[in-house]
N, C-alpha and C positions, 0 to 999 in steps of 0.2 A: 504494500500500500504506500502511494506517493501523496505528501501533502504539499499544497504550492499555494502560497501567502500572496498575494498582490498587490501592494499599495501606491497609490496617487499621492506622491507628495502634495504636501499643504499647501496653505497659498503664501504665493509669493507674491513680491513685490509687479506694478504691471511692467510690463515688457516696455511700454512708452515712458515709463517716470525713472531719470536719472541715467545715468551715462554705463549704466552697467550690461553687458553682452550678456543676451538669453542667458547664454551658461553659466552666468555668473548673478542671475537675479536673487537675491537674497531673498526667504522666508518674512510675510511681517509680524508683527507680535501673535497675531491672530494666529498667524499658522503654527507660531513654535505652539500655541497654546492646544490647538485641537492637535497637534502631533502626541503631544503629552496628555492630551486626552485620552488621545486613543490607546495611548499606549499604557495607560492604567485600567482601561479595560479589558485590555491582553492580561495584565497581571492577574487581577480581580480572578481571571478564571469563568467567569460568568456566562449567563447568554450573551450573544449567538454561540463564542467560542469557548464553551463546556467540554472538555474531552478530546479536541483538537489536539493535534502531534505538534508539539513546538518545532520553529524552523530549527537546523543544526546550522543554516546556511545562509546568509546576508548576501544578495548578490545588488547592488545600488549605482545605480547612476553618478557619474562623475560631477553633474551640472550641483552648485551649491545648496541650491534648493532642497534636492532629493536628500543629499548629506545631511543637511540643518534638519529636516523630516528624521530622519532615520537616529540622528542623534538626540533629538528631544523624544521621538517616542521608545527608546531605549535608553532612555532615564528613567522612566518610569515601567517601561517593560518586562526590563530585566531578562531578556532571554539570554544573554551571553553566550548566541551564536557568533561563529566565524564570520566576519567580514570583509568583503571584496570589491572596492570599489571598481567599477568598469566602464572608460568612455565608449566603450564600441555600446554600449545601453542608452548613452544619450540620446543618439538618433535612429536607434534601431528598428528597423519596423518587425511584424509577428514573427515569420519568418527566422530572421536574424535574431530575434530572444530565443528562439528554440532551440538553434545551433547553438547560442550560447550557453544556455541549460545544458545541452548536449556534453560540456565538456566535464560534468558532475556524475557521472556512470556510478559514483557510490554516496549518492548522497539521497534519501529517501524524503525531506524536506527541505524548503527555500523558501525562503521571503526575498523578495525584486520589489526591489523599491525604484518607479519608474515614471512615465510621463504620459498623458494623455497625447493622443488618442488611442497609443500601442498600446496602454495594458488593459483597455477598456476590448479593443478588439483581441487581443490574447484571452482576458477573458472568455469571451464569447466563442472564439473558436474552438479552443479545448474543450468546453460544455456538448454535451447529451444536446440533440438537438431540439428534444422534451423540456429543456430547461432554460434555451435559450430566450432572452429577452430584450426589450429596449431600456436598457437598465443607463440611466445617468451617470458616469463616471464622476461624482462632485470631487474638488479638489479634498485630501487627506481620507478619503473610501478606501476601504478594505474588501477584498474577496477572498476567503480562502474554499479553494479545490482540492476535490480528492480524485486520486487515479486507483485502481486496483495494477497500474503500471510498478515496476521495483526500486524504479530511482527516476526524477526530474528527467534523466539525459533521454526515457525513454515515451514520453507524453508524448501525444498525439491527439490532433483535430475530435474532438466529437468523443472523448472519451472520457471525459470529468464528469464529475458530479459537483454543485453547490453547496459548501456545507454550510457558509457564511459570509455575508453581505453587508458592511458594514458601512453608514456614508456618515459624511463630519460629523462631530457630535458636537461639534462647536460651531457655531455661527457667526 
């Protein structure tokens, strides 16, 4: 059994205010704040994510955004998975995150901390086609998926299950 975490970093800063390149748009207070939302919910243990396999495996976008996410909601987290920053995630479309999961053959959980509109359609592709939806990617949403697959490297189209849906908790 594979479990695969999905998250939309928070919000940032807009891409029009201040002289900083996409890559480098910082998180605003807002966002550190629903990161660390979220990611007391993960602790908590609670619904949706009761029973859920924690990631072993942080795989996160290089843009600062995803980072400042991934680090405020693993303050409050606490998972003390491995972590991997990767720019080939910055722009990668579905496709290109699968080959990149691909290179984890022993790793049976991930958290991808990623960017709209990839992990919204990564979602959706991996999903049962029973389970597919018009589902809103809001900024800082969580999805976690299950595969009856053995490790991430071996996920494929149409063969997830939904176990958890989580969108900002903070506004």
């Amino acid at each position: 059994m594979t479990t695969l975490w999905i998250l939309r970093h928070a919000k940032a800063t807009p891409e029009d205010r201040g002289e900083a390149r996409d890559h480098d748009r910082p998180l605003l207070p807002l966002g550190l704040e629903q990161a660390a939302a979220l990611g007391s919910l993960v602790a908590s243990g609670g619904a949706p994510l009761a029973g859920l396999e924690r990631p072993q495996l942080v795989v996160c976008s290089s843009a600062l955004r995803t980072r400042q996410t991934f680090d405020a909601f693993e303050a409050t987290a606490q998972l003390g998975a491995a972590l991997e920053v990767s720019s080939a995630l910055y722009e990668a479309d579905v496709d290109q995150m699968l080959h990149l999961l691909g290179g984890y053959p022993e790793v049976p959980s991930v958290l991808v901390v990623g960017h709209q509109p990839t992990v919204g359609w990564l979602r959706e592709d991996l999903l049962a086609a029973s389970e597919r939806a018009e589902r809103t990617t809001t900024v800082c949403s969580l999805a976690v998926l299950s595969s009856p697959a053995a490790s991430v490297a071996e996920l494929a189209a149409g063969t997830c299950h939904l176990e958890a849906f989580v969108e900002k908790l903070v506004r």
